[in-house]
BADO-577348 format. One line per 4 residues: their letters; for each residue x negated, y, z of N, C-alpha, C. Coordinates in steps of 0.1 Angstrom, whole numbers, padded with zeros to 4 digits. Layout:
% BADO-577348
A	X:Y:Z:X:Y:Z:X:Y:Z | ...;
This chain:
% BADO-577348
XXXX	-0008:-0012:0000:0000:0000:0000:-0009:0012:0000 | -0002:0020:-0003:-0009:0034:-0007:-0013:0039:0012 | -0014:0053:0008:-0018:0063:0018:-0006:0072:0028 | -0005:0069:0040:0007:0078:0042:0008:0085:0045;
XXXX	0016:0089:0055:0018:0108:0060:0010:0109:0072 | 0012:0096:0080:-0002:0100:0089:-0011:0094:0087 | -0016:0088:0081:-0027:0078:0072:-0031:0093:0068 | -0029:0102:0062:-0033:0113:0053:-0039:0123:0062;
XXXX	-0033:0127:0071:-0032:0138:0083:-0037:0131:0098 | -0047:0116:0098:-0050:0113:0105:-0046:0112:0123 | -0034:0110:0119:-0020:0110:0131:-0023:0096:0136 | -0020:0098:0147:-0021:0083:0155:-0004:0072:0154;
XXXX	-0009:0060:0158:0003:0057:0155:0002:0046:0166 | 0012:0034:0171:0008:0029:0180:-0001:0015:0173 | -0007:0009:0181:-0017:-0002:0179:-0007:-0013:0173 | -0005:-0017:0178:0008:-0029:0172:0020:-0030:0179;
XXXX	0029:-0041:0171:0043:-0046:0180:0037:-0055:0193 | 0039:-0051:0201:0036:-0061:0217:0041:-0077:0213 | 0030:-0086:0218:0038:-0095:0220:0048:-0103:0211 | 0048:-0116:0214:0068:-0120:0206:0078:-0117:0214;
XXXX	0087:-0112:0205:0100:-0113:0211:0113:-0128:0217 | 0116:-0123:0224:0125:-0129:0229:0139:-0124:0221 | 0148:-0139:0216:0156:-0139:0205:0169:-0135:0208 | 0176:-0127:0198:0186:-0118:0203:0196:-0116:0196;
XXXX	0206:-0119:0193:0215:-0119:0182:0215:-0104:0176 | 0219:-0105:0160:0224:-0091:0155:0232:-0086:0161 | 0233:-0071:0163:0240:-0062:0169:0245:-0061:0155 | 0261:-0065:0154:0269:-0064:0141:0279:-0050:0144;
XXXX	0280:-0039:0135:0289:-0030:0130:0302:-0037:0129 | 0312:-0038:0131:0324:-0037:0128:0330:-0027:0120 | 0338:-0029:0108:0343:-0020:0099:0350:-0009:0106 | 0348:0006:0106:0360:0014:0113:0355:0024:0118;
XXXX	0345:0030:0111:0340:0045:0111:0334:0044:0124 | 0327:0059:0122:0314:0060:0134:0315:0049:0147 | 0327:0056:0154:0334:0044:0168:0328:0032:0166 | 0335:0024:0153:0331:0010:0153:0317:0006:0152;
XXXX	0306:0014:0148:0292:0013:0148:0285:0011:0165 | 0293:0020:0171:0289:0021:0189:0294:0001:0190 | 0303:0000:0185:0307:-0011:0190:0299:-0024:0192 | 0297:-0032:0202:0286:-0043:0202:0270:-0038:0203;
XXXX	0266:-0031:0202:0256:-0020:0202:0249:-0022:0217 | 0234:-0033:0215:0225:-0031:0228:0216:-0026:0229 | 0212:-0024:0241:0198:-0018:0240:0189:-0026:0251 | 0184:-0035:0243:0174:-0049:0251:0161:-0043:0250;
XXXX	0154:-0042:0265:0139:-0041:0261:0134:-0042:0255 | 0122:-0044:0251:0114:-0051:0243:0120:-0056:0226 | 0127:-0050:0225:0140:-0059:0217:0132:-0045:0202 | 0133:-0054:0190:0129:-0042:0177:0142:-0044:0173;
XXXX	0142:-0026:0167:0157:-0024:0163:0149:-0017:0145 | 0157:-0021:0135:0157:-0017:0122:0170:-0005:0121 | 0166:0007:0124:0179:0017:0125:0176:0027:0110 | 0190:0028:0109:0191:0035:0090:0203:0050:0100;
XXXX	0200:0063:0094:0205:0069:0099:0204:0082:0086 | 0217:0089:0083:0216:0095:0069:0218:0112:0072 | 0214:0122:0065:0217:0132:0068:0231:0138:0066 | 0238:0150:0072:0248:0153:0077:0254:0153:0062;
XXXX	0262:0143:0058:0271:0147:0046:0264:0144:0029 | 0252:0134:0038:0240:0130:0030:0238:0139:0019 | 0234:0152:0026:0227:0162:0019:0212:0159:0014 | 0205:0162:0008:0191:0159:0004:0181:0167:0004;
XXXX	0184:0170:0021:0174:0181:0027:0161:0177:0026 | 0154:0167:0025:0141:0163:0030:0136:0160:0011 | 0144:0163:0000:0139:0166:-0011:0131:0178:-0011 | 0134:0188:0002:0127:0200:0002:0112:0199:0010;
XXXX	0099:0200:0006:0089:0197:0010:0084:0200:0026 | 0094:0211:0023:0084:0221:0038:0096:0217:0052 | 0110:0207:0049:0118:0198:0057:0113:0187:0059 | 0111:0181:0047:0105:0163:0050:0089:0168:0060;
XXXX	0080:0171:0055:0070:0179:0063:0076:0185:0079 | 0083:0187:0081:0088:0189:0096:0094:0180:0101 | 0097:0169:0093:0110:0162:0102:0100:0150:0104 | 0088:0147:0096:0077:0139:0096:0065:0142:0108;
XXXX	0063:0151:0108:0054:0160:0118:0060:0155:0130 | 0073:0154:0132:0085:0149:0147:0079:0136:0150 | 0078:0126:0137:0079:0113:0138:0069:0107:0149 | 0056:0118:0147:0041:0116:0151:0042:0121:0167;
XXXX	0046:0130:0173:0046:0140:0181:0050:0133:0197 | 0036:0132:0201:0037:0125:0215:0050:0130:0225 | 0056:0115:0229:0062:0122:0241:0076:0120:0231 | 0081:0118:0222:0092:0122:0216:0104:0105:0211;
XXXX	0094:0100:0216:0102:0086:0217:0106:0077:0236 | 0096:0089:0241:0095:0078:0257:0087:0071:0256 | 0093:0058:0261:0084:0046:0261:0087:0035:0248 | 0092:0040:0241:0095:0033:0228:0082:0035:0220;
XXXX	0082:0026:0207:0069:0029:0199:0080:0028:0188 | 0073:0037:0174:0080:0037:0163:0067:0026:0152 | 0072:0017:0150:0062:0007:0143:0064:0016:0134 | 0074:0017:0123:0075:0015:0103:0084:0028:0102;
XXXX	0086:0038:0091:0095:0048:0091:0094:0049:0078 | 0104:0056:0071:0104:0063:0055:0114:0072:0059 | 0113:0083:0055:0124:0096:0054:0122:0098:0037 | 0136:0097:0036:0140:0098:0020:0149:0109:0018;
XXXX	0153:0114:0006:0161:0127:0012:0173:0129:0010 | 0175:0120:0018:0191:0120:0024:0194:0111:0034 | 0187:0102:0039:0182:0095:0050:0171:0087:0054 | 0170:0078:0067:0157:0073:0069:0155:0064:0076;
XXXX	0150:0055:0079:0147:0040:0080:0137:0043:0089 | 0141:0038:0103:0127:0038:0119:0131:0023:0119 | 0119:0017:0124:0115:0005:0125:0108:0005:0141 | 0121:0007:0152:0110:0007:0164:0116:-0003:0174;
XXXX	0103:-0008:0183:0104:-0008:0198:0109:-0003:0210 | 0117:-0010:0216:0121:-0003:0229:0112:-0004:0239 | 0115:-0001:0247:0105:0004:0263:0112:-0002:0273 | 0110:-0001:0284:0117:-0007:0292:0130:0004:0300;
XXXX	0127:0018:0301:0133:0026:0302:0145:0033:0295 | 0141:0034:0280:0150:0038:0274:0162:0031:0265 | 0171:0039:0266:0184:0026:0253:0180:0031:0236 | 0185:0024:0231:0185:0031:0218:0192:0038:0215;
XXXX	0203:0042:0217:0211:0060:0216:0204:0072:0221 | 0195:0068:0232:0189:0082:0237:0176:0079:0227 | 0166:0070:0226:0153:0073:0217:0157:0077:0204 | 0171:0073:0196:0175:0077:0183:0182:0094:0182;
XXXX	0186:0094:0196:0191:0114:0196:0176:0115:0200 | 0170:0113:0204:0158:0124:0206:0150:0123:0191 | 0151:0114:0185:0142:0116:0173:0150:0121:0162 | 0164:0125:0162:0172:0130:0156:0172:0144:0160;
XXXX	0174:0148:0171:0170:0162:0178:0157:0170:0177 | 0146:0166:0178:0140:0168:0174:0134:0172:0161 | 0135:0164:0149:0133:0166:0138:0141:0174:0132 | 0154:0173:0135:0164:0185:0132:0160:0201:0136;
XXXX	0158:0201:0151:0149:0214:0154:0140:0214:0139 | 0127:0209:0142:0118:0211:0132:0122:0217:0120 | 0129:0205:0121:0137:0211:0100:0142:0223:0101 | 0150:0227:0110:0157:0238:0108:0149:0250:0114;
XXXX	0141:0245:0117:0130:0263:0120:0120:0262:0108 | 0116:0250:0101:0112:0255:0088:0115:0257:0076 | 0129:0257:0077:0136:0262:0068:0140:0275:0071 | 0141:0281:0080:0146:0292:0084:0163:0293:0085;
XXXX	0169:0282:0094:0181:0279:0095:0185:0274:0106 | 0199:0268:0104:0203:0265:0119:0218:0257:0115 | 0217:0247:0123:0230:0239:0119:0224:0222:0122 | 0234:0216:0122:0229:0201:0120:0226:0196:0109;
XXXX	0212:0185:0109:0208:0177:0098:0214:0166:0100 | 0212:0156:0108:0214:0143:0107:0233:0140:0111 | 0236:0131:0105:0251:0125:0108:0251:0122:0118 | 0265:0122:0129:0264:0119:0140:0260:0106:0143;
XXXX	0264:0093:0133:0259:0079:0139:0248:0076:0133 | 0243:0062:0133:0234:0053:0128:0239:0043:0132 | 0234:0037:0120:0234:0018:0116:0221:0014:0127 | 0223:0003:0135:0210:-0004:0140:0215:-0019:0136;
XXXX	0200:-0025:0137:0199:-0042:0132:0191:-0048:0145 | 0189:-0054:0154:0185:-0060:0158:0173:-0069:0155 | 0163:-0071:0154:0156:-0080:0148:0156:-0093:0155 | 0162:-0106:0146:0160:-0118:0150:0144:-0121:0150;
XXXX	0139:-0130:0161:0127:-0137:0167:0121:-0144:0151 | 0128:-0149:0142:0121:-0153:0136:0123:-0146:0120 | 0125:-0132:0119:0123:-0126:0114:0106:-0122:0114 | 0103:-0119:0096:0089:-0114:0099:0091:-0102:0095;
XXXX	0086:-0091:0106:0079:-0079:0109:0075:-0075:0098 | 0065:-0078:0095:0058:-0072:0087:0064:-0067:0073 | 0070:-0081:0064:0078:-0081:0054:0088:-0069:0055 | 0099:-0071:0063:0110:-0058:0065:0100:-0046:0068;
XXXX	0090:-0043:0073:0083:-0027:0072:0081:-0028:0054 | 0073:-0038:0051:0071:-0036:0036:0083:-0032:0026 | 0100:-0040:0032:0107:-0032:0024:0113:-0021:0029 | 0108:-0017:0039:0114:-0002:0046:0101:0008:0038;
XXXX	0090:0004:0038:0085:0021:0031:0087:0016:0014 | 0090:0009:0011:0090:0002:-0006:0109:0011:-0011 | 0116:0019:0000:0126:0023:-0007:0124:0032:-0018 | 0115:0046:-0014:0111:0055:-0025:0110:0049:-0039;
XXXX	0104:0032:-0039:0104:0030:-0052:0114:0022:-0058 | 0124:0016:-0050:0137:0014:-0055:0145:0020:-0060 | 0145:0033:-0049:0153:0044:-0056:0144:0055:-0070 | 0136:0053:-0073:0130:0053:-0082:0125:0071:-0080;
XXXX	0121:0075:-0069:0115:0086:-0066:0100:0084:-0070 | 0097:0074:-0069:0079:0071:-0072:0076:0055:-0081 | 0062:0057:-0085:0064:0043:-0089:0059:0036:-0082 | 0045:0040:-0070:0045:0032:-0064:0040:0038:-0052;
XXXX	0045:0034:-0039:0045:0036:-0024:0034:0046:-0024 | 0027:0040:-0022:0012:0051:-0019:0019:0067:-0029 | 0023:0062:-0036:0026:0082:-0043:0040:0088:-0038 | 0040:0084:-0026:0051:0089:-0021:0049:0092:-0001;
XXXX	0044:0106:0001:0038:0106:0011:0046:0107:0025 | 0062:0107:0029:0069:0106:0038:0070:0090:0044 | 0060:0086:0043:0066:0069:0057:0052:0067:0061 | 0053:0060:0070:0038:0056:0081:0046:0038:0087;
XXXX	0033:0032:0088:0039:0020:0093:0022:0013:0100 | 0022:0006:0113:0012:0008:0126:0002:0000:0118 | 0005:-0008:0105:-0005:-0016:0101:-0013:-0015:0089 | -0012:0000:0093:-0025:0006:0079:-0039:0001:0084;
């Protein structure tokens, strides 16, 4: 894979996923707008969640350089997850794919508003604006125990080139993933 956004900018990222997991069923969505997404919805220590989360009205803010650049800059920014680690990320522009770890402290509603809150700040002071970016919910996936890691990061920064924004990963500099 190519070079990324902190691969580029020399940003730290965490050392690896801890450990194996202990196996966990999918946290399945039920059809029925935002509500039904809360529904079934855990937050297991140690537990990797694949969360997809779109901007407000899937606008295609982060098409704009000096947004994706702020809301990226968030991703890195000590202190903004807790005790969670963010393994894998792509911000596309109109939503974005975190590939993280829980902590023992935090749920995944509060590590997902804070990295939604924050990057929204960002965005919106470098734009010179004010309003909400991100939609109120997100999709999360649970990762089954014998799911492989690695593969799902490879198709989480490999979107840019499905959606045919680039031809290939490395020329598309919004995602980071801990196994550069």
């Amino acid at each position: 894979m190519g070079r990324s956004y902190g691969a580029t900018r020399g940003l730290p990222m965490v050392a690896a996923a801890q450990g194996s997991q202990a196996c966990h069923m999918d946290v399945v969505a039920a059809r029925g707008g935002h509500r039904a997404l809360r529904r079934g919805r855990a937050s297991v220590p140690g537990q990797i969640y694949h969360v997809t989360t779109t901007t407000r009205d899937r606008e295609p803010i982060f098409d704009l350089p000096e947004a994706a650049f702020a809301a990226a800059a968030c991703l890195h920014a000590p202190g903004g997850l807790g005790d969670a680690s963010l393994l894998c990320w792509v911000l596309m522009p109109d939503h974005a794919h975190w590939l993280l770890q829980l902590g023992e402290r935090d749920g995944l509603a509060g590590v997902v508003c804070r990295l939604k809150s924050a990057s929204a700040r960002s965005t919106n002071a470098a734009l010179g604006r004010s309003g909400a970016v991100w939609a109120r919910a997100f999709h999360d996936q649970a990762l089954r125990c014998d799911e492989d890691l690695r593969a799902l990061a490879r198709y989480i920064v490999a979107n840019p080139v499905r959606a045919g924004l680039v031809r290939r990963v490395g020329d598309y500099p919004f995602w980071n993933a801990i196994w550069l």
